[in-house]
C-alpha positions as CSV (number, residue, x, y, z in Angstrom):
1,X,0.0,0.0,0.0
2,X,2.8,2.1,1.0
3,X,4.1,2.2,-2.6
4,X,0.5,3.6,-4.1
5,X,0.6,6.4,-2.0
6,X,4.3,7.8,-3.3
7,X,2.4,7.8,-6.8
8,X,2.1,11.6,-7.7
9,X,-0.8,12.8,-9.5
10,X,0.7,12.3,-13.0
11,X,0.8,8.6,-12.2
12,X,-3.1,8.4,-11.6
13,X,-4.6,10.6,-13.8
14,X,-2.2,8.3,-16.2
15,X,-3.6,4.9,-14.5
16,X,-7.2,6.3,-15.4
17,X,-6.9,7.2,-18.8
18,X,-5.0,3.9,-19.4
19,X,-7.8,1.8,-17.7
20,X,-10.4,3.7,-19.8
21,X,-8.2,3.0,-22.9
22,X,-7.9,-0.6,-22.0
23,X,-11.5,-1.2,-21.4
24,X,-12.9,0.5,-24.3
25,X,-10.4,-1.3,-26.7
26,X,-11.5,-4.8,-25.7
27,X,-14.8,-3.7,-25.9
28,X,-14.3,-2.6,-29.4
29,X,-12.5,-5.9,-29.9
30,X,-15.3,-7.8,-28.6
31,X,-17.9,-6.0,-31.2
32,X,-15.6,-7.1,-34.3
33,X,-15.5,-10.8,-32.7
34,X,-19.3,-10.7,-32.4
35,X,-19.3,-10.0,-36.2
36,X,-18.0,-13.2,-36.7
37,X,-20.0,-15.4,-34.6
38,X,-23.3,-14.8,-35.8
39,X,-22.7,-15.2,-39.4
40,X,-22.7,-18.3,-41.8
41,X,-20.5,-17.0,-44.9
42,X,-17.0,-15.6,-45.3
43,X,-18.5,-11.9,-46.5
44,X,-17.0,-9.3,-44.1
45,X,-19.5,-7.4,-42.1
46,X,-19.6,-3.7,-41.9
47,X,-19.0,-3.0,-37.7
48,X,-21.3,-0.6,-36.1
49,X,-22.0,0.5,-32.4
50,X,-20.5,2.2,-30.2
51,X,-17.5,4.6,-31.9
52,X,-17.7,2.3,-34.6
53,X,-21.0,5.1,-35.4
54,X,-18.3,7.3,-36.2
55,X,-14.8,5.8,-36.7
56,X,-13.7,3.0,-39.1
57,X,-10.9,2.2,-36.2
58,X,-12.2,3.2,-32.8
59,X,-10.0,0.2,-31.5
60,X,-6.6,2.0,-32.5
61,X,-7.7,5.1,-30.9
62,X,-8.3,3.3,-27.7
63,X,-5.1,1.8,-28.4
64,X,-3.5,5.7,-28.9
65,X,-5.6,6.3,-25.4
66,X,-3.8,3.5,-23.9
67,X,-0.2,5.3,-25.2
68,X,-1.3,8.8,-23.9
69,X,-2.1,7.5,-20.9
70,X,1.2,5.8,-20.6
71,X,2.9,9.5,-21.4
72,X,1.0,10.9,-19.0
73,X,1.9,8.3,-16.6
74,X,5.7,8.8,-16.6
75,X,5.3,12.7,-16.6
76,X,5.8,12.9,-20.4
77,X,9.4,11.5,-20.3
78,X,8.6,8.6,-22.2
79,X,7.6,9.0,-26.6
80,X,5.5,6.4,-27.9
81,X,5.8,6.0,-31.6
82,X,3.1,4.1,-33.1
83,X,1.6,3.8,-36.9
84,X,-1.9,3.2,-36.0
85,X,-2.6,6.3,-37.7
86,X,-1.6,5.1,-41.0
87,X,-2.9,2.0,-40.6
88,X,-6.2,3.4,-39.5
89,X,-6.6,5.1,-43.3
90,X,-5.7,2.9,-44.8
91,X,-8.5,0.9,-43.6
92,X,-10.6,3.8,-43.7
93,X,-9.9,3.6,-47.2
94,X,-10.3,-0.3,-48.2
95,X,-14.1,0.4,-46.3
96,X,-14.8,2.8,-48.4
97,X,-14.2,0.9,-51.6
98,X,-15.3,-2.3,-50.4
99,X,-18.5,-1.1,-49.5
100,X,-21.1,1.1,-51.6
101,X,-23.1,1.6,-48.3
102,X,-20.3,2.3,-45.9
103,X,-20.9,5.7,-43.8
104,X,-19.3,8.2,-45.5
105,X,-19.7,10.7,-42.2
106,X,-17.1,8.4,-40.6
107,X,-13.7,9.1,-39.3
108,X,-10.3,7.1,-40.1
109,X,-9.8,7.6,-36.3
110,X,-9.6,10.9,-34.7
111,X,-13.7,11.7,-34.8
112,X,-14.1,15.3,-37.1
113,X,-10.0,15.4,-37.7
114,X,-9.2,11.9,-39.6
């Protein structure tokens, strides 16, 4: 217990934000695994729900979340590279040509940015 309460208030607002990152990415995870259990061909299914309402990759910015939380965490001494971004559009991108119907008000993954 002794060791929690040395934590300064970098390190919790950090540990929040990370949680919250955490939990909403396996959420998001567990919304593209439901796509595959209820269906009897090998067609992909378009995700919807939750940020998936706005994003074509709400799981990599829970994932981006999960980093910032991290920086925050360590007082901004540690930089977290990541190429979720890229790989976000360019799944934004394969959704919009795979699919006539797909949502065109949707985001790559930074909602009204990307």
């Amino acid at each position: 217990l002794k060791p929690l309460l040395k934590l300064g208030w970098c390190q919790w607002i950090g540990a929040v934000i990370f949680i919250w990152g955490s939990l909403h990415q396996i959420w998001c995870h567990a919304i593209l695994g439901l796509l595959h259990e209820h269906k009897n061909s090998d067609e992909y299914v378009i995700p919807c729900g939750d940020w998936f309402s706005r994003l074509s990759c709400p799981h990599y910015l829970a994932e981006l979340v999960i980093y910032f939380g991290m920086l925050i965490a360590s007082g901004g001494s540690d930089i977290l590279i990541t190429n979720l971004s890229f790989a976000a559009v360019q799944t934004h991108k394969w959704y919009l040509q795979k699919f006539e119907d797909y949502p065109r008000s949707r985001y790559a993954i930074i909602p009204f940015v990307c």
